[in-house]
Gaussian input, Z-matrix of N, CA and C with variables (Angstrom, degrees):
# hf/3-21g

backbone

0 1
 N
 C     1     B1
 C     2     B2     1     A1
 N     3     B3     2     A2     1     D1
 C     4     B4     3     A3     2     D2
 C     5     B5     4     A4     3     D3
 N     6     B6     5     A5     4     D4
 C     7     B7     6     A6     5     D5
 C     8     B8     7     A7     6     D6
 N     9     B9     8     A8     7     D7
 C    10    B10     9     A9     8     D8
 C    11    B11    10    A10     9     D9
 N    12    B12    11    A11    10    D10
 C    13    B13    12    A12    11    D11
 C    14    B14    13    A13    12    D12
 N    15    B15    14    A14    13    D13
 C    16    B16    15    A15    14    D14
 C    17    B17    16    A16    15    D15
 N    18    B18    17    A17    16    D16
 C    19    B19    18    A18    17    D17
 C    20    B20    19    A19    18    D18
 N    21    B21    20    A20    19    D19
 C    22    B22    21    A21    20    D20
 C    23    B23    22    A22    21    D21
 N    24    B24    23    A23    22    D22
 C    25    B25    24    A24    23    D23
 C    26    B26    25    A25    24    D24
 N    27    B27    26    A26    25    D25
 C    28    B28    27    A27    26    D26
 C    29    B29    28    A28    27    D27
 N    30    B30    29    A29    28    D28
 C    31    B31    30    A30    29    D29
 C    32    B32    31    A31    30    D30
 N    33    B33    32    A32    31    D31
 C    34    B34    33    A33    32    D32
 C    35    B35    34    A34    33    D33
 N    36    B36    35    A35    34    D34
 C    37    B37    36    A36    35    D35
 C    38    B38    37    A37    36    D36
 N    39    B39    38    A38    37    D37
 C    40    B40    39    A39    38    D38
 C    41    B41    40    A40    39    D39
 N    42    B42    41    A41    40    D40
 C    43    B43    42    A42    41    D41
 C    44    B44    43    A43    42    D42
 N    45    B45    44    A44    43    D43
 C    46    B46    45    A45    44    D44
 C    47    B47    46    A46    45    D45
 N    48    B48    47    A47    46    D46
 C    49    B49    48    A48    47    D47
 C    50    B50    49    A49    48    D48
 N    51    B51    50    A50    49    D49
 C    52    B52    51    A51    50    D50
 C    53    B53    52    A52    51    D51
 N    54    B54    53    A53    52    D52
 C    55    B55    54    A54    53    D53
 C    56    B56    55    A55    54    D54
 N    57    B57    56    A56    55    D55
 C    58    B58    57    A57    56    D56
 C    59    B59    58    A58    57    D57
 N    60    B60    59    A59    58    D58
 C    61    B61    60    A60    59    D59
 C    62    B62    61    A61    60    D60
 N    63    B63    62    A62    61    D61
 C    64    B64    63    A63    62    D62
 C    65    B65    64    A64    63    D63
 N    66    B66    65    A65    64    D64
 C    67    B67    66    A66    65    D65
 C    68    B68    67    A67    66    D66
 N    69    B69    68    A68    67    D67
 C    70    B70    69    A69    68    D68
 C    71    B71    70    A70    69    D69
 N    72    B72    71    A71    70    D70
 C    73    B73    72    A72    71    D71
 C    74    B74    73    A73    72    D72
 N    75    B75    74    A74    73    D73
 C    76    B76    75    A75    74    D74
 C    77    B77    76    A76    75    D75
 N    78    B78    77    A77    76    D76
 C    79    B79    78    A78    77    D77
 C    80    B80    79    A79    78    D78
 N    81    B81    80    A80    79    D79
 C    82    B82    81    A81    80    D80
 C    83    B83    82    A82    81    D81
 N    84    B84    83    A83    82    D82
 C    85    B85    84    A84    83    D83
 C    86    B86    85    A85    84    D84
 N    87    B87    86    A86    85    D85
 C    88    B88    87    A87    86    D86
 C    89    B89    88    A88    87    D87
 N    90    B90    89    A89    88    D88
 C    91    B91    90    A90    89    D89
 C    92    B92    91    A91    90    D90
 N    93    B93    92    A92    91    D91
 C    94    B94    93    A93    92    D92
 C    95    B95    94    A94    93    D93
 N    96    B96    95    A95    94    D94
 C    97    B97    96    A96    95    D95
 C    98    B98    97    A97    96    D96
 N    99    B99    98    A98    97    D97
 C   100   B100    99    A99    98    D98
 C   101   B101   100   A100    99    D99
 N   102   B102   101   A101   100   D100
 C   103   B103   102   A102   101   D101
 C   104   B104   103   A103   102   D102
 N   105   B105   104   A104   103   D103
 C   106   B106   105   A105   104   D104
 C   107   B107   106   A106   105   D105
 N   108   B108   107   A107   106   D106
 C   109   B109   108   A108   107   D107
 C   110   B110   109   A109   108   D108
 N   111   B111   110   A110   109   D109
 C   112   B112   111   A111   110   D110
 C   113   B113   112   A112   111   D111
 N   114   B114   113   A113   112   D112
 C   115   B115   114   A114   113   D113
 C   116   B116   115   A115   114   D114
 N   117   B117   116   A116   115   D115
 C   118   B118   117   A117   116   D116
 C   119   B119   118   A118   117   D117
 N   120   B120   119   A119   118   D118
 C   121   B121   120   A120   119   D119
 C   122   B122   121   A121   120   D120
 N   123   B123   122   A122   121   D121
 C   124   B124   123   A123   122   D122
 C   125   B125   124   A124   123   D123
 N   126   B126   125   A125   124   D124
 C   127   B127   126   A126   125   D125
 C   128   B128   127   A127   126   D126
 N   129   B129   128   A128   127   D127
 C   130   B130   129   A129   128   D128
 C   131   B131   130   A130   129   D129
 N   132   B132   131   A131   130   D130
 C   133   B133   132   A132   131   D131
 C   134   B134   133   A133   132   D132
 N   135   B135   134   A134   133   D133
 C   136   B136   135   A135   134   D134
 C   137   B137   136   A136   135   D135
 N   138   B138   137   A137   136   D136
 C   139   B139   138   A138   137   D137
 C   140   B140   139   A139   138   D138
 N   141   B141   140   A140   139   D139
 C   142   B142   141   A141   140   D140
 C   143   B143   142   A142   141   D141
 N   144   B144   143   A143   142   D142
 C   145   B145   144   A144   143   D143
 C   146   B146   145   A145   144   D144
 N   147   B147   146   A146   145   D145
 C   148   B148   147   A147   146   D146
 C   149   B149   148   A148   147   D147
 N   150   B150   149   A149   148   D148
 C   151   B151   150   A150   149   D149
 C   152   B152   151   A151   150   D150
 N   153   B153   152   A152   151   D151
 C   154   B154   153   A153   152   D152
 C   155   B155   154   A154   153   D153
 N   156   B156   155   A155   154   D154
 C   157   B157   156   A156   155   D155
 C   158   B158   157   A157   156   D156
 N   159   B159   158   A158   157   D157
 C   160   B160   159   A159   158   D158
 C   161   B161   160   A160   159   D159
 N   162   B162   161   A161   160   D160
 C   163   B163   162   A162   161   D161
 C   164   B164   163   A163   162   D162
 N   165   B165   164   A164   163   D163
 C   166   B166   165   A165   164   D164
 C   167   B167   166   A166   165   D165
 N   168   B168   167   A167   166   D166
 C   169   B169   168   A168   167   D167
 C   170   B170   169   A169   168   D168
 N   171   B171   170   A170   169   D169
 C   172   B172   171   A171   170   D170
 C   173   B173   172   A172   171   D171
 N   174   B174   173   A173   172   D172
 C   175   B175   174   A174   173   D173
 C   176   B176   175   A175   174   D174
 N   177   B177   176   A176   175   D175
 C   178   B178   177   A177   176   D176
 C   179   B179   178   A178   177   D177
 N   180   B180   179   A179   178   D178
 C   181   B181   180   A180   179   D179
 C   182   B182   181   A181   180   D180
 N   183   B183   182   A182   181   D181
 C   184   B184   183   A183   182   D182
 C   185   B185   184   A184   183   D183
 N   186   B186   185   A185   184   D184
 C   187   B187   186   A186   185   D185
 C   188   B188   187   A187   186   D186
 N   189   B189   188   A188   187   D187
 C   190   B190   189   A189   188   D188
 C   191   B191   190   A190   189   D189
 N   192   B192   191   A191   190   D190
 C   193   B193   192   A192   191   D191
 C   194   B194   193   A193   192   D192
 N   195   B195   194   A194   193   D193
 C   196   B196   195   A195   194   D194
 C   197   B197   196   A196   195   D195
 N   198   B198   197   A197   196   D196
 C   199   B199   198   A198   197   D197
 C   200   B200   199   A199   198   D198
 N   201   B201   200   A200   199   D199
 C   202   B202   201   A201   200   D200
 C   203   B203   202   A202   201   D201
 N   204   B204   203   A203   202   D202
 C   205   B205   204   A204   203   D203
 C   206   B206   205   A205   204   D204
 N   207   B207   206   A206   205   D205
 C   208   B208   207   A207   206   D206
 C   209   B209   208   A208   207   D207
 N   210   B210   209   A209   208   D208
 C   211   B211   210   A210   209   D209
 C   212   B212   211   A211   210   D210
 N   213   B213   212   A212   211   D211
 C   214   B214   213   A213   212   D212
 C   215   B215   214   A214   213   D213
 N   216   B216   215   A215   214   D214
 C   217   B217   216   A216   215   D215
 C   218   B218   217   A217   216   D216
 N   219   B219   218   A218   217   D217
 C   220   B220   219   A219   218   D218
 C   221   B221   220   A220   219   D219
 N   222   B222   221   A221   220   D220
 C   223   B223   222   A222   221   D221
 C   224   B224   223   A223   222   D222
 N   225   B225   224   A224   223   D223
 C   226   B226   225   A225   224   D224
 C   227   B227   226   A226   225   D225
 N   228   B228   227   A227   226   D226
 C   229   B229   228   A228   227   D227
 C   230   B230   229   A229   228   D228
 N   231   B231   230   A230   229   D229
 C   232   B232   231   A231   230   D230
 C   233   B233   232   A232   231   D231
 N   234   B234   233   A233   232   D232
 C   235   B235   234   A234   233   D233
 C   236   B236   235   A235   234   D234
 N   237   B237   236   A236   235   D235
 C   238   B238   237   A237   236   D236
 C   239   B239   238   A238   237   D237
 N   240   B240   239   A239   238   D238
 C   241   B241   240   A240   239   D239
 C   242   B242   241   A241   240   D240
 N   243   B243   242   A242   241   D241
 C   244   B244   243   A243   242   D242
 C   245   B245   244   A244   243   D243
 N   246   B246   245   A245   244   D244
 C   247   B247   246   A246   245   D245
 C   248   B248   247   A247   246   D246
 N   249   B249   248   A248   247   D247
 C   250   B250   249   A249   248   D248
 C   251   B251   250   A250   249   D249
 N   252   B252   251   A251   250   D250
 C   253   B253   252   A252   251   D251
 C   254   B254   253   A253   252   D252
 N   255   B255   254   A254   253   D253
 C   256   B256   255   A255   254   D254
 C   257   B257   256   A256   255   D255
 N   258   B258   257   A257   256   D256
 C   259   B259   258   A258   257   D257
 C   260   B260   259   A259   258   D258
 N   261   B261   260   A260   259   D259
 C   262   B262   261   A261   260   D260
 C   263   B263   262   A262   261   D261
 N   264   B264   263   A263   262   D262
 C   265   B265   264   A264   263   D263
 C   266   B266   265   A265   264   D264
 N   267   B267   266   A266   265   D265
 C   268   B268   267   A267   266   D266
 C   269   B269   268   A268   267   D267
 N   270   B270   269   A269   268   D268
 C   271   B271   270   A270   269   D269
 C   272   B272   271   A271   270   D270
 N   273   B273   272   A272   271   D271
 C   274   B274   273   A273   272   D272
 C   275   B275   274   A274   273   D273
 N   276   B276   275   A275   274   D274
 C   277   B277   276   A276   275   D275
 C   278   B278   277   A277   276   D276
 N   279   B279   278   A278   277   D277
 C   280   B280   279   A279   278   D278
 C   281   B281   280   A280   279   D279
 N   282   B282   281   A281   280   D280
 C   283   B283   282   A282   281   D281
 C   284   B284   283   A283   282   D282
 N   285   B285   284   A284   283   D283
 C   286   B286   285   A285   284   D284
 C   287   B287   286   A286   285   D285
 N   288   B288   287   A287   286   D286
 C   289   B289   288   A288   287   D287
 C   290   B290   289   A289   288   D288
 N   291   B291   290   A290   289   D289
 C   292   B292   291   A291   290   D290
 C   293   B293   292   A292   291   D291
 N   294   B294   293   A293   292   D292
 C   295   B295   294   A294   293   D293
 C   296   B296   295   A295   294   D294

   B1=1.4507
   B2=1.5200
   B3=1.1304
   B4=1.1552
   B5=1.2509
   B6=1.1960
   B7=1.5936
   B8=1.3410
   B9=1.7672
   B10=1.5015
   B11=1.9382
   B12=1.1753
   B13=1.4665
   B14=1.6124
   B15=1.3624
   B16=1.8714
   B17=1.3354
   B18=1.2832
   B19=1.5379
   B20=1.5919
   B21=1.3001
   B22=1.7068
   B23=1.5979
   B24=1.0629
   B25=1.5185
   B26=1.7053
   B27=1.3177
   B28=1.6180
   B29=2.0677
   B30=1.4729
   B31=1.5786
   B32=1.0100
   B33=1.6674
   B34=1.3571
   B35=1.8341
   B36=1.2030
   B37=1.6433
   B38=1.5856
   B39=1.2756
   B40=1.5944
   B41=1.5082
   B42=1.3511
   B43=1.7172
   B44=1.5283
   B45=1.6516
   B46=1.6901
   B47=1.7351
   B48=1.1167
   B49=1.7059
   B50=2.0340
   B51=1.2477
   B52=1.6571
   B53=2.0138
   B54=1.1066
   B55=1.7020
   B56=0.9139
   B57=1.2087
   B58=1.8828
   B59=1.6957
   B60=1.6365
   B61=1.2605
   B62=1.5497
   B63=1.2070
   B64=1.4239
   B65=1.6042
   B66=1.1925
   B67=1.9551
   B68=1.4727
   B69=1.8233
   B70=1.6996
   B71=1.2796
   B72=0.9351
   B73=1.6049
   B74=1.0664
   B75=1.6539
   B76=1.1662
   B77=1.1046
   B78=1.1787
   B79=1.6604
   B80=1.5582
   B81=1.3013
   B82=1.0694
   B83=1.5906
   B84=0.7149
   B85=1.6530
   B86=1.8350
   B87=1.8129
   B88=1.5108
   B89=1.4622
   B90=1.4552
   B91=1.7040
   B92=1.9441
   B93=1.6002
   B94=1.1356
   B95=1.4605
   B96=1.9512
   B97=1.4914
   B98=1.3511
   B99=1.7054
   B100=1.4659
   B101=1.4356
   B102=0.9389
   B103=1.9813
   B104=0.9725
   B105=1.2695
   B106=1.2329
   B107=1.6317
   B108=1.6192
   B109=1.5178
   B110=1.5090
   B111=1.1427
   B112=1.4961
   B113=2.0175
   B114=0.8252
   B115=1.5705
   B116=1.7964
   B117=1.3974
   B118=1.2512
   B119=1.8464
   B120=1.2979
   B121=1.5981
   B122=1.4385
   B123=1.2218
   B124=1.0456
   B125=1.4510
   B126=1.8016
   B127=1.3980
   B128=1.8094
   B129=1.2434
   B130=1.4675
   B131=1.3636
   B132=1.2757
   B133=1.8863
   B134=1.6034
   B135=1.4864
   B136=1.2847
   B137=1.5782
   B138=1.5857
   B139=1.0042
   B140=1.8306
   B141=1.4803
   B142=1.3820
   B143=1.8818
   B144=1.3898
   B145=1.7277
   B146=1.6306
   B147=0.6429
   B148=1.8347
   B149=1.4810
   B150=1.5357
   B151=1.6595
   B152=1.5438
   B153=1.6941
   B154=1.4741
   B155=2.1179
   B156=1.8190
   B157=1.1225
   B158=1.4299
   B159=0.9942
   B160=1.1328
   B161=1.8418
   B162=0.8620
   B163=1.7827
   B164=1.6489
   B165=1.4388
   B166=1.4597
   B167=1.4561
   B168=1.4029
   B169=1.2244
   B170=1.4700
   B171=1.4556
   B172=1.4734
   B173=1.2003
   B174=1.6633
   B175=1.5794
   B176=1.3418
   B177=1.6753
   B178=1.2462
   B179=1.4341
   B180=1.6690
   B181=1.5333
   B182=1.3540
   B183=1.5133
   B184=1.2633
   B185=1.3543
   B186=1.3076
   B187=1.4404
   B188=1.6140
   B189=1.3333
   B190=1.6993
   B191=1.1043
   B192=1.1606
   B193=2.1945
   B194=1.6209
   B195=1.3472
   B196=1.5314
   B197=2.3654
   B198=1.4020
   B199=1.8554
   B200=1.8402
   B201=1.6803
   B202=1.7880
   B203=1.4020
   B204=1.3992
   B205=1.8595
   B206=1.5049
   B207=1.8739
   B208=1.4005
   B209=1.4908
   B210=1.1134
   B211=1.8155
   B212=1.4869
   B213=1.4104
   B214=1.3739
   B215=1.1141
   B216=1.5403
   B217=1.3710
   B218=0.9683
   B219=1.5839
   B220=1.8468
   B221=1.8373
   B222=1.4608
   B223=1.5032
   B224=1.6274
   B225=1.0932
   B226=1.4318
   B227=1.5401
   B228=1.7072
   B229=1.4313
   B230=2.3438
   B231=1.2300
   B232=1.1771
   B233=1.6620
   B234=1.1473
   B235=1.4763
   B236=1.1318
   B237=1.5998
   B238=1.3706
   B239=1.4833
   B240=1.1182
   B241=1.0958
   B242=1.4026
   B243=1.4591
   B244=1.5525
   B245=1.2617
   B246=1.3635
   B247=1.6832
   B248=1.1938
   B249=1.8206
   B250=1.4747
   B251=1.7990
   B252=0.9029
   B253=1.7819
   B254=1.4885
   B255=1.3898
   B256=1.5879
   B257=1.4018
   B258=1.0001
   B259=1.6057
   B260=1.3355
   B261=1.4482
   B262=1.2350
   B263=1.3017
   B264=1.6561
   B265=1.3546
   B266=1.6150
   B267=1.0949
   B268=1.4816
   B269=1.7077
   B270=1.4235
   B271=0.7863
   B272=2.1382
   B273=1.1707
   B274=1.5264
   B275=1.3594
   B276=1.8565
   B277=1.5592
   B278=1.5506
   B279=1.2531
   B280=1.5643
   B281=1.4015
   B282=1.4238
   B283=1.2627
   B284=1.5161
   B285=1.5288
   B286=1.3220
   B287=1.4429
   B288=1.2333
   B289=1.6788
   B290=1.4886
   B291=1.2972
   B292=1.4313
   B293=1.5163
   B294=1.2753
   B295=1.2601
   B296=1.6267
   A1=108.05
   A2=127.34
   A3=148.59
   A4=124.57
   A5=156.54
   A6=139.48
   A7=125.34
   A8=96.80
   A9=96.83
   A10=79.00
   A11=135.12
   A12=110.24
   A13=114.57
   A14=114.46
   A15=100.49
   A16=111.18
   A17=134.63
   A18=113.01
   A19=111.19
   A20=107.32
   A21=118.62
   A22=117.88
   A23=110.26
   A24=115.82
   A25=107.94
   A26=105.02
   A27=124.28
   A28=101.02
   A29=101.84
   A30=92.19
   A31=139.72
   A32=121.42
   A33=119.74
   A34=132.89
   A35=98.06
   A36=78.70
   A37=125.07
   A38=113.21
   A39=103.82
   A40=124.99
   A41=109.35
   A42=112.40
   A43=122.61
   A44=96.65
   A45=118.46
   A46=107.18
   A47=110.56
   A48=113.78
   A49=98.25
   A50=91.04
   A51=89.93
   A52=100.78
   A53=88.36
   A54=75.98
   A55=137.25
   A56=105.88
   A57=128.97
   A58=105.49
   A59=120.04
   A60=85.63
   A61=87.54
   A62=133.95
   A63=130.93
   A64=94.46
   A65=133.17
   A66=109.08
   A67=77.86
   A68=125.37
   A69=104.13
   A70=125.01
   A71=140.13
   A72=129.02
   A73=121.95
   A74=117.80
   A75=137.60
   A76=122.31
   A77=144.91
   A78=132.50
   A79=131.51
   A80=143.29
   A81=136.34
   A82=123.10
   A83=132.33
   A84=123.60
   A85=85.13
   A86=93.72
   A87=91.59
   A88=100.00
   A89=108.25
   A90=140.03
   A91=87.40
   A92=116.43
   A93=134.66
   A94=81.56
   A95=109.66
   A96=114.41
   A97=91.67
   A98=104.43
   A99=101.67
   A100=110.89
   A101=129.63
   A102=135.52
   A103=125.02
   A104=138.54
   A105=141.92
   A106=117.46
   A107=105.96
   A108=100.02
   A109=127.39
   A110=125.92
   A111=127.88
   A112=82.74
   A113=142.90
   A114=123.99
   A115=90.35
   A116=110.23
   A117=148.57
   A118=112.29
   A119=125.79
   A120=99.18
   A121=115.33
   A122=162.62
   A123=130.22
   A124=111.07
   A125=146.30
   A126=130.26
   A127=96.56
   A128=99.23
   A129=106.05
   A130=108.11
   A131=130.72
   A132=153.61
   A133=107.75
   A134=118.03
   A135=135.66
   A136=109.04
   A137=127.05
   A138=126.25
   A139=123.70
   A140=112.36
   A141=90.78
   A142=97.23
   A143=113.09
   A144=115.47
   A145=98.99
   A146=145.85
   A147=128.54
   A148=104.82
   A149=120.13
   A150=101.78
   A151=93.89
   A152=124.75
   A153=85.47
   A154=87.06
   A155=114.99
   A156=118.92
   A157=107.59
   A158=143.94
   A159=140.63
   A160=127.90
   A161=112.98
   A162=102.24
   A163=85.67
   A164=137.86
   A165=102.96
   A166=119.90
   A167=111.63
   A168=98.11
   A169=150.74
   A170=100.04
   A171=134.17
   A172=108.20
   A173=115.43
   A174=117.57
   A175=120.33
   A176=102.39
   A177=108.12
   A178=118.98
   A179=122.79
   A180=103.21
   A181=110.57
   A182=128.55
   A183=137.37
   A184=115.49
   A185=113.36
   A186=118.95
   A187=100.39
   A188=113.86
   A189=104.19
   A190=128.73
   A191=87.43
   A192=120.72
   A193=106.22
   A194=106.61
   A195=123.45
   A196=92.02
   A197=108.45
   A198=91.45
   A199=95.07
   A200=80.34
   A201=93.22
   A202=112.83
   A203=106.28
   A204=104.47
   A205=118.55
   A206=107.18
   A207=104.38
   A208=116.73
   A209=130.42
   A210=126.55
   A211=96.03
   A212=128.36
   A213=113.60
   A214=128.24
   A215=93.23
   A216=135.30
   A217=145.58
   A218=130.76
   A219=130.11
   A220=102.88
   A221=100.37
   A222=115.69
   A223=99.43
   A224=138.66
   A225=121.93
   A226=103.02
   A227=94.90
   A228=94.32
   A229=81.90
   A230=101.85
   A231=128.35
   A232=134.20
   A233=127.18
   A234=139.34
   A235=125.82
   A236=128.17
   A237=119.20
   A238=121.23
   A239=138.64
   A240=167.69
   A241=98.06
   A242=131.85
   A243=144.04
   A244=124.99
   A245=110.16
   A246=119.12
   A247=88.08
   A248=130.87
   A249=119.05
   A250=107.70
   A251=94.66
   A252=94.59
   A253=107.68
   A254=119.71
   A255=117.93
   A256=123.39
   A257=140.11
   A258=144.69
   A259=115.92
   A260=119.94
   A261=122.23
   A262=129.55
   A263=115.04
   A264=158.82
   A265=91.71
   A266=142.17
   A267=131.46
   A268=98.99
   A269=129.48
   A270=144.99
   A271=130.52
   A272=98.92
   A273=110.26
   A274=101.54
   A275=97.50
   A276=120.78
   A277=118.00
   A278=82.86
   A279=105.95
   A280=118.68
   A281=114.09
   A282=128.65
   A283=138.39
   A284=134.93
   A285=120.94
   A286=103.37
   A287=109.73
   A288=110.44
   A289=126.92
   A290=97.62
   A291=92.60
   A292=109.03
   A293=146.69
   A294=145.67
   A295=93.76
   D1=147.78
   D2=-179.74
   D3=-61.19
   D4=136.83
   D5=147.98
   D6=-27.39
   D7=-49.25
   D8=-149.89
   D9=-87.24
   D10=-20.66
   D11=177.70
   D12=-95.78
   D13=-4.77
   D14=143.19
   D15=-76.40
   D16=-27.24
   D17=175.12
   D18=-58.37
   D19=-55.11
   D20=163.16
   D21=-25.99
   D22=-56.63
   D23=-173.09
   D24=-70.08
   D25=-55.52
   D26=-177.41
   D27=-45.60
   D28=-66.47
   D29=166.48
   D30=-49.05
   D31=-50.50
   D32=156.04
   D33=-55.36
   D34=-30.60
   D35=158.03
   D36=-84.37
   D37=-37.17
   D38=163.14
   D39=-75.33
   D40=14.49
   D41=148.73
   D42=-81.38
   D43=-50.87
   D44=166.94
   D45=-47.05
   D46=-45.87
   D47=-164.81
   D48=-68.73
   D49=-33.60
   D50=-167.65
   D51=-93.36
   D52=-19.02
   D53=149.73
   D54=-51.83
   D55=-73.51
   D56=178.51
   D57=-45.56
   D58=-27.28
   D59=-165.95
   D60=-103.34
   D61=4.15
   D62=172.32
   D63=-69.80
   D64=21.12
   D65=168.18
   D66=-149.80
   D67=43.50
   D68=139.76
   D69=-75.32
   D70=160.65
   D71=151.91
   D72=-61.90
   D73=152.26
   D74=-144.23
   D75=-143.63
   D76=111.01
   D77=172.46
   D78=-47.61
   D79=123.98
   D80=167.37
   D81=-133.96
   D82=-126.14
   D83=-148.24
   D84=-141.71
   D85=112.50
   D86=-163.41
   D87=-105.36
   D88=161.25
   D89=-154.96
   D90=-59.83
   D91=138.91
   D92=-174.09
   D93=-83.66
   D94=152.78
   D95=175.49
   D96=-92.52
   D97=168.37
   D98=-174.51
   D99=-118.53
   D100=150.50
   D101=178.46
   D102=4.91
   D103=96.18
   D104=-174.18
   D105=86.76
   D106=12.84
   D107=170.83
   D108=-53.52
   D109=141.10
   D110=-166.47
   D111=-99.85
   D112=-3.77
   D113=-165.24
   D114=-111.72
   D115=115.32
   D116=-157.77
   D117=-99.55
   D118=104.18
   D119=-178.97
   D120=156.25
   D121=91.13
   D122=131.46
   D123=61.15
   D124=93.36
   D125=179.58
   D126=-110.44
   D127=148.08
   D128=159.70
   D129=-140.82
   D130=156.26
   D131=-153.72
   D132=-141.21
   D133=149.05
   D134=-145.47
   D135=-156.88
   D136=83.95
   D137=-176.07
   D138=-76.85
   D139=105.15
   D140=-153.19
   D141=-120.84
   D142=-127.39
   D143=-172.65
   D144=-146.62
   D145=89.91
   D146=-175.59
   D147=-51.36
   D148=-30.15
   D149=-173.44
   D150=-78.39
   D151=-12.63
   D152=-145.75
   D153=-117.53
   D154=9.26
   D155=-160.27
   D156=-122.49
   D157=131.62
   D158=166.34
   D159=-74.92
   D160=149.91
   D161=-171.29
   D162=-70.09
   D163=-47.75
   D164=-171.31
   D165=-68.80
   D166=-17.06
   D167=167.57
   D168=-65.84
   D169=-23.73
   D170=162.75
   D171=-55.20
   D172=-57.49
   D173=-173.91
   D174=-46.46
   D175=-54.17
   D176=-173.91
   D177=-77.95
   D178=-10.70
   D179=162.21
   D180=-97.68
   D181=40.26
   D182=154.06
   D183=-124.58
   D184=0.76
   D185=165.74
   D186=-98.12
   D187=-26.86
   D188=163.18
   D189=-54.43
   D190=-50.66
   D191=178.15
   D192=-36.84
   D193=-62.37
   D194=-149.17
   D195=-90.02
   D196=-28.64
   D197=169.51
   D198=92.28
   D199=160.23
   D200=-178.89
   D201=-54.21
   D202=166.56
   D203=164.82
   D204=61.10
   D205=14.05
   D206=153.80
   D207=-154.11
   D208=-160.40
   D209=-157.50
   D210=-143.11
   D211=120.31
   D212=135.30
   D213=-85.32
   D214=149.18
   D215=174.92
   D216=-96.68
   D217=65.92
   D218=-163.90
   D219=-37.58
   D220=127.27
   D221=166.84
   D222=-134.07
   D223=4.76
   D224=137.54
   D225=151.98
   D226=165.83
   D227=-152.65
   D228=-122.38
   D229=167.04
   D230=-159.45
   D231=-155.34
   D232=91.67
   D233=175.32
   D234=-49.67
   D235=2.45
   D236=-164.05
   D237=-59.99
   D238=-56.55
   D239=124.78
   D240=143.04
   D241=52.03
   D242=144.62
   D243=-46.20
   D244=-38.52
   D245=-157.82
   D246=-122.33
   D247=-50.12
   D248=-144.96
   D249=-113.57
   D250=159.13
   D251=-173.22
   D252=-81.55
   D253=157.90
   D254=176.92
   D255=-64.44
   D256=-8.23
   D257=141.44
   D258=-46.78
   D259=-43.57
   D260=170.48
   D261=-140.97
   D262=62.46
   D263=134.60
   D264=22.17
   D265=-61.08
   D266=-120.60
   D267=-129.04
   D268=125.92
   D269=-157.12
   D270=-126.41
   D271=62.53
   D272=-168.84
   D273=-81.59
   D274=117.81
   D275=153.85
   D276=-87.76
   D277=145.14
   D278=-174.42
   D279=-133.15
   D280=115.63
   D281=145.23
   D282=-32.45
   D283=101.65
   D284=-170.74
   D285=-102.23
   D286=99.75
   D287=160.35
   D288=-84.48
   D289=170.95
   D290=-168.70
   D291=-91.54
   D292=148.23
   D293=-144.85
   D294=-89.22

């Protein structure tokens, strides 16, 4: 094999590698509740992919989000694409209650 086609190979997998983590989920700046919301707390939001994220995966970087000694709580998810980039369209706020 060649140099210049292990350099070839070597780039393309550390393009591939930095793919994959470009569609983790992500924290962003989560949806204000509106008038008379009964869900009480501290909110944090999680911009993720549905093909490429799993709901536990979401949970748990909103159970990161939200810190010890409390629980998130999905209070709703949202398409705007305000906060989240088009790779990862979909936008679940979360409630941090206290355990």
């Amino acid at each position: 094999m060649s140099v210049r086609a292990a350099k070839a190979i070597v780039v393309a997998a550390a393009a591939a590698l930095t793919a994959c983590s470009l569609l983790a989920p992500f924290p962003t700046y989560p949806q204000q509740p509106s008038a008379g919301d009964k869900d009480a707390g501290p909110r944090v939001a999680i911009c993720y992919d549905v093909l490429a994220s799993s709901s536990d995966t979401v949970q748990k970087a909103a159970q990161d989000e939200c810190g010890p000694g409390t629980a998130a709580a999905r209070v709703d998810t949202d398409w705007k694409l305000d906060y989240c980039p088009l790779l990862l369209p979909a936008r679940a706020t979360f409630v941090c209650k206290p355990k």
